[in-house]
C-alpha positions, 0 to 999 in steps of 0.5 A: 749231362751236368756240364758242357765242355769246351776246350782249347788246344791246350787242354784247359777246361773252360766247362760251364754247368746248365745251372749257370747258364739258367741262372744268367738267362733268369736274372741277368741282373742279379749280383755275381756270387763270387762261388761262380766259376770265373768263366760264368761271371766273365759271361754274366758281364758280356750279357750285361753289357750286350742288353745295354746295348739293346736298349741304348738302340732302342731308345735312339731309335725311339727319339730319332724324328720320324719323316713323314711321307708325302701324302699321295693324292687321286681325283675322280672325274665323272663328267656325265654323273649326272646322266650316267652316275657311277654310283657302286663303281665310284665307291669301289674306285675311291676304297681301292685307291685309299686302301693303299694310301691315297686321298681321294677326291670325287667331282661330278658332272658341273663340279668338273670345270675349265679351271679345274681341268687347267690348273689342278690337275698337277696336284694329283697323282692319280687321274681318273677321267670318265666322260664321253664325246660328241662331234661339232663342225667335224670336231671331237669334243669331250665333255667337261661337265661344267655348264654354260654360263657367261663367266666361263664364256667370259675368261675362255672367249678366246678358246670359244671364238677359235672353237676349242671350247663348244657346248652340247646340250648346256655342257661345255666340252673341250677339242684337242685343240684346246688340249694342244693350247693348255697343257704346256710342256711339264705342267702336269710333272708331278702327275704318275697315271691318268685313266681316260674312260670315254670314247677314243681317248687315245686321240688325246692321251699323247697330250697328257704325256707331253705335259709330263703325265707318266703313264696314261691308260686310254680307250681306242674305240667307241665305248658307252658310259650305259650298263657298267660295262667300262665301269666294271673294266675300270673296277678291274683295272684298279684292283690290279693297279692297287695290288701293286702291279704295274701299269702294263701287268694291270692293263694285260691282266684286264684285258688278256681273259676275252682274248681266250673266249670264244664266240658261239655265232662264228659270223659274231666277233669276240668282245675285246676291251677297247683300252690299252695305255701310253707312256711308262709301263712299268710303273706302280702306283702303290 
């Protein structure tokens, strides 16, 4: 078909041939040949005019300043390194956490302190706490990982006079108490999940919400830092967390496959992951 027609209700031909149209597409900015119809020259300045305006947009898009994004930050705390060390699970966290744009930072065993535990938390995101308890005069204690010396005796003689700081085997360890008396209303604001892996860590997890922490995910039963076990939970946990799911879909989906298991020894209970979380559960950390 050499040409294609258009035509209006009065009759006129506004027909324009497969030439023209090729030569516009071709060479856009050639010179108009007066020979053309007027029809095909009118388009030939309506292409002209609508590629301009492509590149007008594309040099303000490519001048318009750029606004950086707030880079987002998590910290690892394994306070029993030293004894029961992460290792290939500490890799595993920190490449999940950077995958999706996390600067990370790892603190073992003494590493861990009092000072850190009062005041940097807040500049963190993303919390992951992997300790264990002990018991003092029918007190719980977590461990810090920090060891005993007289300058933290010292600036905490107070919290070790009223017996919210203790110390086991040369590690100090902290009480609710010591929660209750440090962590005031909103001072961890700026702080979205906290992961609490040590035994009943449910007894302290309402304490990070009250100080503004959004969500806390926590174990409400014995567990044992020995055999990976919790570490392969916690692998599980954060690889739903960091493919976007929300704290509630990632806890589920961790937890809900030993609900469906069932035991070969009838007098023998099914395993069931002792974690479950506090706080907002429809938030992400992506």
């Amino acid at each position: 078909m050499a040409f294609l027609h258009s035509r209006s209700n009065s009759g006129k031909n506004y027909g324009m041939s497969f030439t023209c149209i090729c030569h516009l597409a071709k060479a856009p900015f050639i010179s108009q040949n007066p020979s053309w119809p007027r029809s095909c020259r009118n388009l030939q300045r309506r292409l002209h005019a609508a590629f301009m305006l492509v590149l007008v947009s594309l040099a303000l898009v490519a001048i318009a300043p750029v606004q950086a994004q707030p880079e987002r930050k998590a910290v690892i705390l394994s306070s029993l390194d030293a004894l029961a060390p992460m290792d290939y699970y500490a890799t595993t966290l920190k490449y999940d956490l950077a995958h999706v744009g996390y600067q990370v930072s790892f603190l073992s065993s003494s590493a861990v302190t009092l000072d850190f535990l009062t005041t940097q938390l807040n500049n963190y995101d993303v919390i992951v706490w992997r300790t264990n308890t002990y018991s003092f005069a029918h007190r719980t204690y977590w461990y810090v990982g920090q060891t005993v010396n007289l300058a933290a005796e010292r600036k905490y003689a107070d919290d070790f006079e009223q017996g919210r700081v203790n110390q086991n085997a040369g590690i100090l360890g902290i009480s609710i108490q010591f929660l209750s008396e440090h962590l005031q209303a909103d001072s961890l604001e700026n702080v979205k999940l906290v992961v609490l892996m040590s035994s009943n860590s449910v007894l302290i997890a309402s304490y990070f919400i009250n100080a503004g922490v959004k969500a806390v995910i926590s174990c409400n039963g014995r567990i044992t830092l020995a055999f990976g076990q919790i570490d392969d939970l916690t692998g599980a946990l954060f690889y739903y967390l960091a493919s976007g799911n929300s704290v509630f879909a990632s806890v589920y989906n961790t937890v809900s496959p030993f609900s469906r298991l069932e035991s070969s020894d009838p007098l023998d209970s099914v395993y069931s992951p002792p974690f479950w979380f506090t706080g907002d559960g429809t938030i992400s950390i992506v």
